[in-house]
N, CA and C of each residue as an Amber inpcrd file, in Angstrom:
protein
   528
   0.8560000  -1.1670000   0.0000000   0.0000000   0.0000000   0.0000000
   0.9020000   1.2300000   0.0000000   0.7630000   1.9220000  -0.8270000
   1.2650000   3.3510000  -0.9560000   1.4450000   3.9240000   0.0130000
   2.1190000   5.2330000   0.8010000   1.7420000   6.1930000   1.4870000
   1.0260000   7.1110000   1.7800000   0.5470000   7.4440000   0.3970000
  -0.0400000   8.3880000  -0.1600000  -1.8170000   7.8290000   0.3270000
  -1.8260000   6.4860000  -0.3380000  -3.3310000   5.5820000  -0.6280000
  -3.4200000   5.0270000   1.3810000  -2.3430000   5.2990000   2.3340000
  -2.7380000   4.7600000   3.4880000  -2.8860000   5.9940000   4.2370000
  -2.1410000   7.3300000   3.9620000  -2.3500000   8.3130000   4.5520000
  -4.2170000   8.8760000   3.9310000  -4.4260000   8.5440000   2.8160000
  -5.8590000   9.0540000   2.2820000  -6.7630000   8.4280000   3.8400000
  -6.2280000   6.8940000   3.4040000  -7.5230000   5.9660000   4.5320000
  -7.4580000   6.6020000   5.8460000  -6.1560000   7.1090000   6.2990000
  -6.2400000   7.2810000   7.9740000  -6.8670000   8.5520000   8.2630000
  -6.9390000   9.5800000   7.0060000  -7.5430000  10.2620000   7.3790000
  -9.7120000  10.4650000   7.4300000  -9.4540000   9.6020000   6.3690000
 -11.4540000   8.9470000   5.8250000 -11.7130000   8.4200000   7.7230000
 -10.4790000   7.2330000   8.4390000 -10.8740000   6.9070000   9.6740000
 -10.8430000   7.6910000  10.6180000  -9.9030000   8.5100000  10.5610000
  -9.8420000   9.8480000  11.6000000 -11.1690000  10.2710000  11.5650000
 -11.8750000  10.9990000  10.4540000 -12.7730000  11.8410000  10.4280000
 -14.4550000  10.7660000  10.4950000 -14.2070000  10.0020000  10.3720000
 -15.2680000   9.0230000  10.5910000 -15.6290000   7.9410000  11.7330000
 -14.5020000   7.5970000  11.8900000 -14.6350000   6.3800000  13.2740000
 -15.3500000   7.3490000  14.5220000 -15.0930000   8.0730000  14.7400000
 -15.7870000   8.7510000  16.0160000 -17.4410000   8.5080000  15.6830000
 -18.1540000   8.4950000  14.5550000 -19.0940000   8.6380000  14.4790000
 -19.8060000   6.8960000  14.2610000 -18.8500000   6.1630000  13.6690000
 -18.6320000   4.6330000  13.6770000 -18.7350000   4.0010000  15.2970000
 -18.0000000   4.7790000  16.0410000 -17.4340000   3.6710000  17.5560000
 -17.1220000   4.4920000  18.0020000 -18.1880000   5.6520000  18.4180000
 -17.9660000   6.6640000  19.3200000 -17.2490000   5.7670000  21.1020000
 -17.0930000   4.3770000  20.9500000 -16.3650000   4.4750000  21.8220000
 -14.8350000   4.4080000  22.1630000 -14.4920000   4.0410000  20.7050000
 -13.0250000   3.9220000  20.4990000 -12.4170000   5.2890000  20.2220000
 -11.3540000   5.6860000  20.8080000 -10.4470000   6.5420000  20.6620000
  -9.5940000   6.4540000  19.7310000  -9.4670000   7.8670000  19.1390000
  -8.6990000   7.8800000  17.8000000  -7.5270000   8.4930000  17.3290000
  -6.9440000   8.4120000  18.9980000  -6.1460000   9.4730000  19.4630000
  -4.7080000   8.5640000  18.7630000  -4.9280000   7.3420000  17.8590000
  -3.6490000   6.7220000  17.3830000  -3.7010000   7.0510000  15.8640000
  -4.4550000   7.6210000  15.2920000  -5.1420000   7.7920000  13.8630000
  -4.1830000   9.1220000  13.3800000  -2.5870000   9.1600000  13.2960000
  -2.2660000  10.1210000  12.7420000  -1.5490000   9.7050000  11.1100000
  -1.4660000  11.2800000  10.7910000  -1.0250000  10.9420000   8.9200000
   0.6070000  10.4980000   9.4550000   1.1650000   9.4450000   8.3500000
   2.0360000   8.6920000   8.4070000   3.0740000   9.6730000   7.7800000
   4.1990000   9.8360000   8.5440000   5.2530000  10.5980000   7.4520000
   5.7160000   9.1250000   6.4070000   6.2980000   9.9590000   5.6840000
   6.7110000   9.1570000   4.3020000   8.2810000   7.8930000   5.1260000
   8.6940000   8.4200000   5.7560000   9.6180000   7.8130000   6.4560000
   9.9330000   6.9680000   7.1650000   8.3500000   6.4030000   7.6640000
   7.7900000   5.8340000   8.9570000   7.2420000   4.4640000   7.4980000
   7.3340000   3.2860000   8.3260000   7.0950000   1.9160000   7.8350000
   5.5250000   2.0490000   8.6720000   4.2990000   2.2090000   7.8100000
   3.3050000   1.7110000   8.6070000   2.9030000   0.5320000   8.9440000
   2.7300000  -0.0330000  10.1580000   2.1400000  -1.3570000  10.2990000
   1.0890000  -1.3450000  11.0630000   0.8730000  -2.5330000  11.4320000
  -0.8470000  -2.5820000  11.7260000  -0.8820000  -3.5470000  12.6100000
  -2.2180000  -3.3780000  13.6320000  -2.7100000  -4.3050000  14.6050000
  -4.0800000  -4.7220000  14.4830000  -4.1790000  -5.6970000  15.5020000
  -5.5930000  -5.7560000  15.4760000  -6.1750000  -5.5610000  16.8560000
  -7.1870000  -4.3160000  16.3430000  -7.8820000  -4.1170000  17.7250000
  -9.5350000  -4.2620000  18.1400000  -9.3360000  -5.0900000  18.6390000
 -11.1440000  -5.7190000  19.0510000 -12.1820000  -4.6810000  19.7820000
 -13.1180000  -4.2950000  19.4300000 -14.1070000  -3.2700000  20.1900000
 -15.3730000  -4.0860000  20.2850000 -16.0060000  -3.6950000  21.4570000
 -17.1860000  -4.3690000  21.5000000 -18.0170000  -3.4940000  21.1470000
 -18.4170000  -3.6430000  20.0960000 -20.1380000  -3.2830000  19.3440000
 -20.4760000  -4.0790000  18.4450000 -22.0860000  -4.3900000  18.3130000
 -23.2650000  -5.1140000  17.7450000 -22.5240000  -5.4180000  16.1030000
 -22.3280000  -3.8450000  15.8500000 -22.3820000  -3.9720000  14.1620000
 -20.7070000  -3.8910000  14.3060000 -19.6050000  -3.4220000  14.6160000
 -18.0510000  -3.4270000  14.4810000 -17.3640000  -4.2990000  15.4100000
 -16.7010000  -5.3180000  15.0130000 -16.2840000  -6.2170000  16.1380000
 -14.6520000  -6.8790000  15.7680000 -14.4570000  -6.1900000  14.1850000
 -12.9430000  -6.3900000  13.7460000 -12.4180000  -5.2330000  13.5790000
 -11.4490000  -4.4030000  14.2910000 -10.9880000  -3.6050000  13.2080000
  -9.4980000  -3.7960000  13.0430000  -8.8060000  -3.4780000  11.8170000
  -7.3990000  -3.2910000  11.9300000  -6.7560000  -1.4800000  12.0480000
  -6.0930000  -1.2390000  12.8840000  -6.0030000   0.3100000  12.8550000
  -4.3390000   0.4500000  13.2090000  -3.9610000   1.7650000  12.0670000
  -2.7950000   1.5570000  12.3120000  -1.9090000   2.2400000  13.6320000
  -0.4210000   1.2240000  13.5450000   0.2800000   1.7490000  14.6620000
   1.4910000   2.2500000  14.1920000   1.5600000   3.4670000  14.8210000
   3.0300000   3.9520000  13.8850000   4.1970000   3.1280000  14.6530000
   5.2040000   3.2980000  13.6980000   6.0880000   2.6450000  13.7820000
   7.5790000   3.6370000  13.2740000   8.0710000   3.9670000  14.4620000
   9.2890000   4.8040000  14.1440000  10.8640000   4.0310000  14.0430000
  10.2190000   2.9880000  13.5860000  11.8350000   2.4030000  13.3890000
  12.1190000   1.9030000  12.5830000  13.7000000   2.6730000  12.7380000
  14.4470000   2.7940000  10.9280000  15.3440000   1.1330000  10.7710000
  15.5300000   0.7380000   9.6640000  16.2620000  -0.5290000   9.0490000
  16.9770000  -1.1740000  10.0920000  17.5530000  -0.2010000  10.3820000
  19.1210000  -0.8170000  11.7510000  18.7150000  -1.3840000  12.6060000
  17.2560000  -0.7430000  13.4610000  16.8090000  -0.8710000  14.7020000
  15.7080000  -1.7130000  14.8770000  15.5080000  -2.0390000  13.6690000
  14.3890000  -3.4630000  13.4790000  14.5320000  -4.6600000  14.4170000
  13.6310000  -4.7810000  14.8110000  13.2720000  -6.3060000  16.1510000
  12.8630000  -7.1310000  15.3940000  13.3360000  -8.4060000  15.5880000
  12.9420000  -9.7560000  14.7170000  12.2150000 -10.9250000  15.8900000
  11.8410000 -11.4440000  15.2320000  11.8410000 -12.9700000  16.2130000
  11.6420000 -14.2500000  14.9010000  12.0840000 -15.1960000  15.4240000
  12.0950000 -16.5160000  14.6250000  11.0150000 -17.0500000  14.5400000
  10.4120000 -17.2330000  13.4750000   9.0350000 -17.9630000  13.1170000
   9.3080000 -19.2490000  11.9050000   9.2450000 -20.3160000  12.3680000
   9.2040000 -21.7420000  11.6720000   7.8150000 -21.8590000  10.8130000
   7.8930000 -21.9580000   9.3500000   7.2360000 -22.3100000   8.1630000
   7.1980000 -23.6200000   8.1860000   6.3590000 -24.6530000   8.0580000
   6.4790000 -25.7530000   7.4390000   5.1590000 -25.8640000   6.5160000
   5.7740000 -26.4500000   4.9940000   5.0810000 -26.0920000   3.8440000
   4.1030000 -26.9990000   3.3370000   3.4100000 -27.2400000   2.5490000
   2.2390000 -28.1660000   2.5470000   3.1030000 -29.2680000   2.6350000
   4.6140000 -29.7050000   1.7420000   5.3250000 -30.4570000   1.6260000
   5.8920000 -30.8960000   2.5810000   5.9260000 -29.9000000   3.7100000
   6.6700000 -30.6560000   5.1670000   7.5800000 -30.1610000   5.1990000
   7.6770000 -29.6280000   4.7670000   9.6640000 -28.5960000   4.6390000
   9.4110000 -27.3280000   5.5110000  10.6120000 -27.4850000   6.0910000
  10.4560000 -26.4300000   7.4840000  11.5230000 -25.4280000   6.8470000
  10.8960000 -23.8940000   7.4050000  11.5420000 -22.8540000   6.9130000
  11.9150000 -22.2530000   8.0380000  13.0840000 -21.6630000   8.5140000
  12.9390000 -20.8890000  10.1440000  13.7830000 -19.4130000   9.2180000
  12.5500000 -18.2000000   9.6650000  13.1500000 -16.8850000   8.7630000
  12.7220000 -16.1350000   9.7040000  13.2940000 -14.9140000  10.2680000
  13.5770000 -13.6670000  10.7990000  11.9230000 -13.0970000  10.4460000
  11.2200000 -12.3900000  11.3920000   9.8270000 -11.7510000  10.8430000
   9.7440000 -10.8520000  12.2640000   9.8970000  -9.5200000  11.4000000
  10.0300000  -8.2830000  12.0120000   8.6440000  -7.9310000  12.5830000
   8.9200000  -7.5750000  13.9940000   7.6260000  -7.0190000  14.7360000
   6.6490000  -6.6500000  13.9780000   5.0630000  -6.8150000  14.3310000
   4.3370000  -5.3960000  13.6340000   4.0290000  -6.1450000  12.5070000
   4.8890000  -6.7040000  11.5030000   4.4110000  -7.4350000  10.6140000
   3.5790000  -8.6420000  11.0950000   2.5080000  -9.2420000   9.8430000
   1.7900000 -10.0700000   9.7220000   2.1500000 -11.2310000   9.0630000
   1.6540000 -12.3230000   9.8820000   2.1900000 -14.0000000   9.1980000
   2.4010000 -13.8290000   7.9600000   1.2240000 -13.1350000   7.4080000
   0.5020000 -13.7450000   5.5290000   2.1760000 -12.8140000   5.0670000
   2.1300000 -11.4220000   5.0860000   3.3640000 -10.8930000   4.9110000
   5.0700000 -11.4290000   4.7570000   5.5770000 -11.7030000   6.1740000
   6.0170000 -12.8100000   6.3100000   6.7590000 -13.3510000   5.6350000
   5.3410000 -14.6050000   5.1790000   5.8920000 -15.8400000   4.4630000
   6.0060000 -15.0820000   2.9610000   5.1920000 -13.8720000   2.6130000
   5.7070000 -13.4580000   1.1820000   6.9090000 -12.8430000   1.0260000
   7.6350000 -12.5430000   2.0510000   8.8020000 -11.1870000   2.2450000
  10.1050000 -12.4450000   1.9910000   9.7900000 -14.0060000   2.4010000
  10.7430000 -15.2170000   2.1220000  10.7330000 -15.9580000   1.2490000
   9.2610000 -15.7190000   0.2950000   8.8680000 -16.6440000  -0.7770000
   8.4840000 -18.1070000  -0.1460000   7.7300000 -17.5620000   1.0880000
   6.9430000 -19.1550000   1.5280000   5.6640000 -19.4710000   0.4490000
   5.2640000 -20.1880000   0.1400000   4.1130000 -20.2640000  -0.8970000
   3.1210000 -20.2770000   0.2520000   2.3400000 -19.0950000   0.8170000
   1.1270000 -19.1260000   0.4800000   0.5490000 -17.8140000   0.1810000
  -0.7310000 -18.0370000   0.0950000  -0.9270000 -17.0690000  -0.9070000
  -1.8370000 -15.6700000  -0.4150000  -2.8600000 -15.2560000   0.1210000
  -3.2120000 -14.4940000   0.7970000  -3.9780000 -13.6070000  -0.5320000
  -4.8340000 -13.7570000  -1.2400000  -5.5350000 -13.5610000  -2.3050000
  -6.0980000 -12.1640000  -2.0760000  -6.5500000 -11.6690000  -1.2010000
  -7.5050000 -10.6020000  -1.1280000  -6.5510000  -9.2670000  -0.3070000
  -5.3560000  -9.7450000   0.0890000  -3.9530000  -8.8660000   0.5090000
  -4.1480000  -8.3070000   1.5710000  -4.7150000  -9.5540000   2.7180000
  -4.8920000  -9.0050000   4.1960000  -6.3860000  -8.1230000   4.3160000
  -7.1530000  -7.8340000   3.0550000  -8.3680000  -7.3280000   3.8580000
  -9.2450000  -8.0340000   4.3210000  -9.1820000  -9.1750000   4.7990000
 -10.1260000 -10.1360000   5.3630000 -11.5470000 -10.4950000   4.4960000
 -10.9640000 -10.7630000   2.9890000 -12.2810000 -11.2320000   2.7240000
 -11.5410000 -12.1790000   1.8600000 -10.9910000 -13.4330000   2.3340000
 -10.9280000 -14.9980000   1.9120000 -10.4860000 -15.6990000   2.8850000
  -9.8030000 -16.8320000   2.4410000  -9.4880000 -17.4790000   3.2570000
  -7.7000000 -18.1740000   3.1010000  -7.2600000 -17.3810000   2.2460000
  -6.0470000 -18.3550000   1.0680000  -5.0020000 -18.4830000   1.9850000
  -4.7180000 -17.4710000   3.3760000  -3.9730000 -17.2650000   3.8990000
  -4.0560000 -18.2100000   5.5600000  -4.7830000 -19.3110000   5.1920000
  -4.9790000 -19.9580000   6.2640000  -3.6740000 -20.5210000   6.9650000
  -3.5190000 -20.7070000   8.0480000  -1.9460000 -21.2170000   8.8780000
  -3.0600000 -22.1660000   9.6660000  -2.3630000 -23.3520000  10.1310000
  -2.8190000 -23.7830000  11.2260000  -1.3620000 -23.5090000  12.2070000
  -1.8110000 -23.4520000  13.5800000  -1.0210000 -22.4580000  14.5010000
  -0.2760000 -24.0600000  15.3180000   0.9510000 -24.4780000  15.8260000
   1.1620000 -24.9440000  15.7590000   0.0460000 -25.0470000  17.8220000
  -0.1920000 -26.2180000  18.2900000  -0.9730000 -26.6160000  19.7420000
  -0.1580000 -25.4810000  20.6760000   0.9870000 -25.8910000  21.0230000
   1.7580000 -25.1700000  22.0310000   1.5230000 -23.7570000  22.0480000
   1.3330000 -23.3060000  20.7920000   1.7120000 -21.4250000  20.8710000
   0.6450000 -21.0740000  20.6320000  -0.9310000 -21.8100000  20.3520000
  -2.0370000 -21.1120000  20.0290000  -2.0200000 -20.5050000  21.2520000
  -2.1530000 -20.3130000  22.3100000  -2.6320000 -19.3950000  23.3370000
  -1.7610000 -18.5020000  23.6160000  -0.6110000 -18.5350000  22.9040000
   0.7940000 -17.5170000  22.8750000   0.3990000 -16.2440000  21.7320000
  -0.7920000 -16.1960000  21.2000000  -1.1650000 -15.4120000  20.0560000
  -1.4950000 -14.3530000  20.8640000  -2.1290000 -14.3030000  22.0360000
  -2.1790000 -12.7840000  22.6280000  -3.9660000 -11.8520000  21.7380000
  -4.3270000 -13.2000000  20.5030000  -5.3490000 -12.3130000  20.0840000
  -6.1250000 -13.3880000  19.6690000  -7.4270000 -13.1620000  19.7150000
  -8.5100000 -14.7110000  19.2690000  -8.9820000 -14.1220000  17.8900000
  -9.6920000 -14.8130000  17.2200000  -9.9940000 -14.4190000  15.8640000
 -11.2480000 -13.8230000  16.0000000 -11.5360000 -12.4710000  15.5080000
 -13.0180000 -12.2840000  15.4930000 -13.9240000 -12.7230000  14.6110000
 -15.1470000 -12.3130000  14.8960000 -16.2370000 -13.0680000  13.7840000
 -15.8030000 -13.0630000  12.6030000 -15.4270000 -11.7780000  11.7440000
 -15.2360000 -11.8990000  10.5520000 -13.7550000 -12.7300000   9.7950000
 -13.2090000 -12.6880000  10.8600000 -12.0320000 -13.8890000  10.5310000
 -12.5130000 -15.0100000  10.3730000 -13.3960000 -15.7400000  11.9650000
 -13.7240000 -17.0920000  12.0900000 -14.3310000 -16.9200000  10.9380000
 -15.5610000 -16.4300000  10.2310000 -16.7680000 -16.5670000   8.9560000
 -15.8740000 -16.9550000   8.0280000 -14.5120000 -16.3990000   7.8260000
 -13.6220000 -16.8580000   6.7210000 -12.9690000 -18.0280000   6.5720000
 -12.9230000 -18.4650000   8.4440000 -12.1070000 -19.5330000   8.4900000
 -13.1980000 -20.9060000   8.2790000 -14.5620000 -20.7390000   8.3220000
 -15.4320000 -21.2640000   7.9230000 -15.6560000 -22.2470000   6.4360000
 -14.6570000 -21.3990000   5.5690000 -14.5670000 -21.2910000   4.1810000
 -13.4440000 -22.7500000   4.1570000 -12.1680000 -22.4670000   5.2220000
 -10.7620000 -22.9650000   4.8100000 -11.0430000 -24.1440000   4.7160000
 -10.1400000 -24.9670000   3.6680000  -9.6840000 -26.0440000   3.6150000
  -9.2180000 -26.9280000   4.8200000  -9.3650000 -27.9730000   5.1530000
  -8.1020000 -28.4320000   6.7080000  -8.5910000 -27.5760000   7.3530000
  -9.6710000 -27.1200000   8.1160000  -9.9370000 -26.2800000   9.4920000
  -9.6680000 -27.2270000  10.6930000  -8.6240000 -26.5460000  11.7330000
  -8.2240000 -27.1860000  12.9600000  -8.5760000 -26.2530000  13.8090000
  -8.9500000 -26.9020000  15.2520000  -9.1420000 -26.0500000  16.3310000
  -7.6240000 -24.6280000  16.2820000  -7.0620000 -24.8410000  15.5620000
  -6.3130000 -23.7570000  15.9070000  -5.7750000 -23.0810000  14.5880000
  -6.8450000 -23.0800000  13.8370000  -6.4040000 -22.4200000  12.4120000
  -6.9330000 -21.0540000  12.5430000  -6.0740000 -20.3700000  12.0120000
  -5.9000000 -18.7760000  11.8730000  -5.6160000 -18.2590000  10.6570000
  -5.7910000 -17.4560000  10.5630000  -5.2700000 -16.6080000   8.8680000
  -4.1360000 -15.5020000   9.1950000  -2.9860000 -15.9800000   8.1820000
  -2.0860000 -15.3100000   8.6220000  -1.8940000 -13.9480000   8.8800000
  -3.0740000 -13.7040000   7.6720000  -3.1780000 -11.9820000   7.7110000
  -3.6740000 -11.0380000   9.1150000  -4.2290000 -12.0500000   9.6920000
  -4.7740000 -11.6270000  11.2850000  -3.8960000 -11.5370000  12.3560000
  -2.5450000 -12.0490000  12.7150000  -1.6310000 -12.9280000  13.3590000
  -0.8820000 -11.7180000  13.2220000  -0.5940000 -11.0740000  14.2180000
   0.8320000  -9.9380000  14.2970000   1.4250000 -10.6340000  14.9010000
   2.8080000 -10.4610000  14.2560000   3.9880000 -10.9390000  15.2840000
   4.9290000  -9.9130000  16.2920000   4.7660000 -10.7250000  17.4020000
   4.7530000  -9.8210000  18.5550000   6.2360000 -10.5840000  19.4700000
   7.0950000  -9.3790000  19.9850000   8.3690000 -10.3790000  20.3950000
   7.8860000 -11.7630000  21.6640000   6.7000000 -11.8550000  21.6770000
   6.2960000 -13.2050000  22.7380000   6.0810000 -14.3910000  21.5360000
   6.1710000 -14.0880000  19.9770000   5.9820000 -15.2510000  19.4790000
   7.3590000 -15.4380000  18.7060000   8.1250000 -15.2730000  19.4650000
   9.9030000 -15.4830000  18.9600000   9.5840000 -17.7330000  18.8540000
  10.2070000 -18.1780000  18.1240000   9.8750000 -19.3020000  18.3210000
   8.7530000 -19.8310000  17.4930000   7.9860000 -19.0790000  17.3640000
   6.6080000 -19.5930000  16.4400000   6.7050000 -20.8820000  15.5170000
   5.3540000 -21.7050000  15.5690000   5.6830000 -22.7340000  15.0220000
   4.1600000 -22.6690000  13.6320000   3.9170000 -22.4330000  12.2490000
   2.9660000 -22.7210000  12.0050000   2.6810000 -23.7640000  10.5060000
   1.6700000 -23.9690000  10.7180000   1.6630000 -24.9810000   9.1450000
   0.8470000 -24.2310000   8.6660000   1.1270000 -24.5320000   6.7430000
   0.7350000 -24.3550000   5.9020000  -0.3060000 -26.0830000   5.5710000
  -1.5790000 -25.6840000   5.5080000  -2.0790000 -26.8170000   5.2260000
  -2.2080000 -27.5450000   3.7040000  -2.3550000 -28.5770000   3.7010000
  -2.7170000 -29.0540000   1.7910000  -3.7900000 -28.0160000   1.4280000
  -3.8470000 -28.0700000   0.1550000  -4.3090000 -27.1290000  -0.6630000
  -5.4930000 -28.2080000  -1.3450000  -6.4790000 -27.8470000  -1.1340000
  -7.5510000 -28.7300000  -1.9350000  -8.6520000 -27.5270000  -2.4010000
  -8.8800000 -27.9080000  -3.8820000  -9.7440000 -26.6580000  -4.2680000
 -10.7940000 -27.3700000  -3.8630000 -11.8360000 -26.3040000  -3.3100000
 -13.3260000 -25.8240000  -3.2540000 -13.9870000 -26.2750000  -4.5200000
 -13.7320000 -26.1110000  -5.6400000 -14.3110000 -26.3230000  -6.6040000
 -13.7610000 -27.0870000  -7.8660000 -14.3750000 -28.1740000  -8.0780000
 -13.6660000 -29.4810000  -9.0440000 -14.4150000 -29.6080000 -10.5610000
């Protein structure tokens, strides 16, 4: 996403979310300098009609000062990948920034499912975040659904998931 095309959105949310979720504060909703790597979280609000949102978090740190933690790929094939995945970033991201094959079709806006991970038992409760409705509705869709399948695009990596373990499941089309 551009700077230009993410600074447009933060400001459409600035000037709108108050009237969206007058209970969420929007006091994190500033324009991105060009300099600044935007990344993103996910933050859960309780209301009827808004119950996902992603909103961004600035991020003032330059190349040098980048935080990593180790996150293990293993591929539909079984082949284990262990690659560096910088804070703030997202699984689905990630595995594209290493050339893990998967695929993430709709580019993190939460409307598929391509980017499914199953999370490895041990570290599902190490995620720090549960999936909301509009994730689970997607995960509804996935191929291989396990009690602990997630979409990568949802999944920030956070320095408590140094270690991460996740699978890429077989790939079976939906439609034959």
């Amino acid at each position: 996403m551009s700077t230009g095309l993410l600074a447009a959105t933060l400001r459409h949310l600035t000037r709108n979310l108050p009237k969206l979720m007058p209970a969420l504060s929007t006091s994190c909703l500033r324009e991105v300098p060009s300099n600044v790597t935007p990344t993103f979280r996910q933050l859960s609000a309780s209301s009827s009609d808004f119950t996902c949102w992603l909103v961004p978090r600035r991020s003032m740190s330059t190349e040098a000062s980048k935080q990593t933690v180790t996150i293990q790929f293993i591929d539909r094939d079984g082949d284990s990948f262990i690659v560096d995945a910088e804070i703030g970033q997202n699984l689905m991201k990630v595995a594209h920034q290493h050339d893990i094959d998967l695929e993430g079709a709709c580019e993190g806006t939460l409307s598929c499912c391509t980017c499914h991970l199953v999370v490895h038992p041990d570290w599902f409760d190490k995620l720090g975040s549960t999936p909301c409705e509009d994730e689970e509705d997607m995960l509804d869709m996935a191929y291989g659904l396990t009690d602990t399948s997630r979409l990568g695009c949802q999944v920030i990596v956070t320095p408590q998931l140094d270690g991460l373990v996740v699978r890429i499941p077989p790939y079976e089309p939906q439609y034959t």
